[in-house]
LOKOL-381205 format. One record per residue (C-alpha): residue number from 0; residue in three letters; chain; x, y, z. Coordinates in pm, 1 decimal, always signed. Layout:
PT; resi; resn; chain; px; py; pz
PT; NUM; ALA; A; X; Y; Z
...
//
This chain:
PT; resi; resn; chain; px; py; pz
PT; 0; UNK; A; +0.0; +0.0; +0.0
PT; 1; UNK; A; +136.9; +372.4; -85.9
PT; 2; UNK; A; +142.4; +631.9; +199.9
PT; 3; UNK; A; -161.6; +783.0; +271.5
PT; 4; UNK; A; -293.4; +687.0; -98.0
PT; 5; UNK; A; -516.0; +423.1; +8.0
PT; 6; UNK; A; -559.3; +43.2; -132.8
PT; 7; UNK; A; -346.4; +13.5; -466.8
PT; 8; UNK; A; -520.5; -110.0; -773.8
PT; 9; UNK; A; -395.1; -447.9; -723.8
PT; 10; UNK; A; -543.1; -460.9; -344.7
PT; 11; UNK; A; -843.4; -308.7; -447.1
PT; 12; UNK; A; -857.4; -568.8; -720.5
PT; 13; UNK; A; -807.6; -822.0; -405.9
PT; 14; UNK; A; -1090.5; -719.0; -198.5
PT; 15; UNK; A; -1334.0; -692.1; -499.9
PT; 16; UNK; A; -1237.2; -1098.1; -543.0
PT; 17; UNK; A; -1310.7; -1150.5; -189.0
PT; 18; UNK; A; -1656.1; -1002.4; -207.1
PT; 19; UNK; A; -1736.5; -1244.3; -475.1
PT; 20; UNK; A; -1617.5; -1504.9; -376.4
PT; 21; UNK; A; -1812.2; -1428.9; +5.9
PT; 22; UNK; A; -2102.0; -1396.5; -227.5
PT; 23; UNK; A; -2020.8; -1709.4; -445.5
PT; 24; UNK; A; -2045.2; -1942.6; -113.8
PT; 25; UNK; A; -2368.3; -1759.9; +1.6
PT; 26; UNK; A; -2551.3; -1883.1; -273.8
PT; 27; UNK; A; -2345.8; -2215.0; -271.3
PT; 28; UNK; A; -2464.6; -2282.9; +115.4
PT; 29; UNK; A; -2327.1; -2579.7; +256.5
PT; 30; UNK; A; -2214.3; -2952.7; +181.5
PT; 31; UNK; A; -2038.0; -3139.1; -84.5
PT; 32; UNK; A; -2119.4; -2961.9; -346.2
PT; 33; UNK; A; -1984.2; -2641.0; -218.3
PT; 34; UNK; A; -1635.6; -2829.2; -103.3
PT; 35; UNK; A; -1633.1; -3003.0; -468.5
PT; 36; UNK; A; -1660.9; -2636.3; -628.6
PT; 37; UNK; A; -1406.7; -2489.7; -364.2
PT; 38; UNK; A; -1164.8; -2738.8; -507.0
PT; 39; UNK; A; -1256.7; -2652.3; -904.7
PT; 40; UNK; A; -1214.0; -2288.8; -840.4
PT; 41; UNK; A; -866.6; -2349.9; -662.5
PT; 42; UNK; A; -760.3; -2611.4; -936.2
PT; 43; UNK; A; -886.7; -2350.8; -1191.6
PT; 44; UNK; A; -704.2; -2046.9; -1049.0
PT; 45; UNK; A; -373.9; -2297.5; -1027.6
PT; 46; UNK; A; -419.3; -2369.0; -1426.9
PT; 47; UNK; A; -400.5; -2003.1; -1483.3
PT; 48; UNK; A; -51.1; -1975.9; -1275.0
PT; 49; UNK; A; +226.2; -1871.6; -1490.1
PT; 50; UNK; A; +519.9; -2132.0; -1413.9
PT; 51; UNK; A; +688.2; -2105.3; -1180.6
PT; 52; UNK; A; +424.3; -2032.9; -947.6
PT; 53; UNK; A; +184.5; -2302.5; -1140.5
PT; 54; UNK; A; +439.6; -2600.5; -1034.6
PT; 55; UNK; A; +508.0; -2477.0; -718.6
PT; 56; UNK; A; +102.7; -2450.8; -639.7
PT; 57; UNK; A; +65.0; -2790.9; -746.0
PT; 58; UNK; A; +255.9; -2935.6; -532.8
PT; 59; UNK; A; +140.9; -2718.6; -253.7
PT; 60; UNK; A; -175.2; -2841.1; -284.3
PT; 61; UNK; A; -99.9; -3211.5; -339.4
PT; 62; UNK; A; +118.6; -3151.9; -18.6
PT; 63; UNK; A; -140.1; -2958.3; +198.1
PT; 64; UNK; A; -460.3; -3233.8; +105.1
PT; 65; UNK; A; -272.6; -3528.3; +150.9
PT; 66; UNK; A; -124.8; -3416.2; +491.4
PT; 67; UNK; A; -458.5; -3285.1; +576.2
PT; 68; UNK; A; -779.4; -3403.7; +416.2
PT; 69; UNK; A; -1005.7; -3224.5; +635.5
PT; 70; UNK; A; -910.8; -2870.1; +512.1
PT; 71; UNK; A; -1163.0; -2782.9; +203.4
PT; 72; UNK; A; -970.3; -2556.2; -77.5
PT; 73; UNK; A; -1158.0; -2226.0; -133.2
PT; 74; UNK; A; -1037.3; -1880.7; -288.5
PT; 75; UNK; A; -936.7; -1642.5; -35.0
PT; 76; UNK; A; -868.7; -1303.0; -155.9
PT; 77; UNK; A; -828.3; -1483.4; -532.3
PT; 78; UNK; A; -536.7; -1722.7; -405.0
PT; 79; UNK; A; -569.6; -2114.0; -320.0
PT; 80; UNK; A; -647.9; -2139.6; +47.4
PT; 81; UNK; A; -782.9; -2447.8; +238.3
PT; 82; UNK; A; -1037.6; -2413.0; +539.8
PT; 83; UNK; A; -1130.5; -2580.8; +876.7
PT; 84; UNK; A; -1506.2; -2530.4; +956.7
PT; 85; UNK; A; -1521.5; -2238.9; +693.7
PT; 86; UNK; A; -1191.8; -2077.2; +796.2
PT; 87; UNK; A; -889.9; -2034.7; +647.7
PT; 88; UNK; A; -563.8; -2220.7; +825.1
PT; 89; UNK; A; -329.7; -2215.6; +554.7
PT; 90; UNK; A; -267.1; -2063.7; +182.2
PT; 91; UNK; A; -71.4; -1977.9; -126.1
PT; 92; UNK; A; -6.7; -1645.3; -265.9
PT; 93; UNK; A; +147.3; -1614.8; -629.3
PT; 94; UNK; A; +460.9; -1398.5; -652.7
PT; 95; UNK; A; +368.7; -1337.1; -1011.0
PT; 96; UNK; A; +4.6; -1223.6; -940.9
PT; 97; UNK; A; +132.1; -1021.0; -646.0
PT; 98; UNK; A; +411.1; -888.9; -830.5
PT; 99; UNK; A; +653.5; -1020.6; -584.9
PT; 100; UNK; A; +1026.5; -1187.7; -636.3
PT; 101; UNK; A; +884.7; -1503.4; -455.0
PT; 102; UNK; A; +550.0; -1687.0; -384.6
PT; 103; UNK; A; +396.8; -1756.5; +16.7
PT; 104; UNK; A; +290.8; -1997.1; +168.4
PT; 105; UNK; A; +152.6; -1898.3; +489.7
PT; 106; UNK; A; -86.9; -1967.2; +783.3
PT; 107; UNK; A; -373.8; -1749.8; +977.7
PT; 108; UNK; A; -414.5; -1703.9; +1311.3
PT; 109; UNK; A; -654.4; -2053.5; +1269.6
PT; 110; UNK; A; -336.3; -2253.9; +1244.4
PT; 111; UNK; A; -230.0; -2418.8; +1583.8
PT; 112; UNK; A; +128.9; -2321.6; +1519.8
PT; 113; UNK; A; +112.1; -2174.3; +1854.8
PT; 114; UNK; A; +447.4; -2201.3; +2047.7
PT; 115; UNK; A; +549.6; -2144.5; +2417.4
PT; 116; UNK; A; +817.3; -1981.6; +2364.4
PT; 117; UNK; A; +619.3; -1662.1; +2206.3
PT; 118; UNK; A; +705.4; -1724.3; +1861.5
PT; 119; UNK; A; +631.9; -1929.1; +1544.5
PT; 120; UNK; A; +573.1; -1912.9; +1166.4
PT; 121; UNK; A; +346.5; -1738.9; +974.8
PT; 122; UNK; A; +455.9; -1732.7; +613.5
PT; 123; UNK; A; +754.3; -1867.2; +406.5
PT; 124; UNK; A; +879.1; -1780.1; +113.6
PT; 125; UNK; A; +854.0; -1986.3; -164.7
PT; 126; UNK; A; +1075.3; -1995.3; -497.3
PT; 127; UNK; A; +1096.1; -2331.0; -555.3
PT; 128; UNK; A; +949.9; -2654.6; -375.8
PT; 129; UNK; A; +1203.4; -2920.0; -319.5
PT; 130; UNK; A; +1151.9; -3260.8; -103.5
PT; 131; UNK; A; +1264.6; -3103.4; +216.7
PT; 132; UNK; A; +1021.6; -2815.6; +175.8
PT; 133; UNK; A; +739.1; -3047.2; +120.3
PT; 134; UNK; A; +808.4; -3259.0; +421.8
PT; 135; UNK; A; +865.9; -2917.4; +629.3
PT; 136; UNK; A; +512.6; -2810.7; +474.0
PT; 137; UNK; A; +387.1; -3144.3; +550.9
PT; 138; UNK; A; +477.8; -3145.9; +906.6
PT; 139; UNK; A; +346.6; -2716.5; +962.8
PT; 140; UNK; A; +26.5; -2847.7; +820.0
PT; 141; UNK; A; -48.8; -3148.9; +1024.7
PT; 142; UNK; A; +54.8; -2932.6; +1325.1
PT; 143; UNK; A; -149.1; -2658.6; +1211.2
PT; 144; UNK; A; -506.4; -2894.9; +1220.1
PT; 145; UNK; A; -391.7; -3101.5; +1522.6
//
């Protein structure tokens, strides 16, 4: 965001998606259909990834439901998110649609990352996945939904 210029074009573009996407799953209500179309409209948005980002989504995602097949993908803020009871734990932001050197993958205050010693991850950054990322994805999600 500029200084004292408000929401740039890009976040206001952001919070229109979120609107309708809030008003997509009004009309969707609840149930298996709406957790089948959650999961198009995140495959769908991962299709339209320039690579990098595509690749790195896919595996995200193949990482984040296999670990933990109770979170339901959704759109949040027009990026691939998956849910717990209708709220968001975890997600991935593009680099490219953000405009950003590197993708995120990052958690919300849903996540039960919580540590005693006062401090734990929120977000990583993301420029490639390799097999040690997974796992350490793997392992932060699991956590996360425990």
């Amino acid at each position: 965001m500029s200084d004292n210029q408000g929401l740039s074009e890009a976040e206001r573009a952001a919070v229109r998606e979120r609107a309708a996407e809030l008003k997509t799953e009004a009309r969707r209500g609840r149930g298996s259909g709406k957790a089948a179309a959650g999961e198009r409209a995140v495959l769908a948005k991962i299709a339209d990834m320039a690579p990098p980002d595509r690749e790195i989504a896919e595996r995200v995602h193949a990482v984040v439901t296999s670990a933990a097949p109770e979170l339901a993908p959704k759109l949040w803020y027009g990026q691939p998110a998956y849910a717990k009871a209708g709220k968001v734990v975890c997600f991935f932001r593009s680099g490219q649609a953000d405009k950003e050197r590197y993708s995120t993958f990052g958690f919300s205050t849903e996540a039960n990352l919580d540590d005693a010693d006062g401090i734990w991850p929120t977000s990583f950054a993301l420029t490639e996945l390799t097999e040690a990322g997974e796992a350490a994805i793997r392992e932060l999600v699991r956590k996360a939904v425990s």
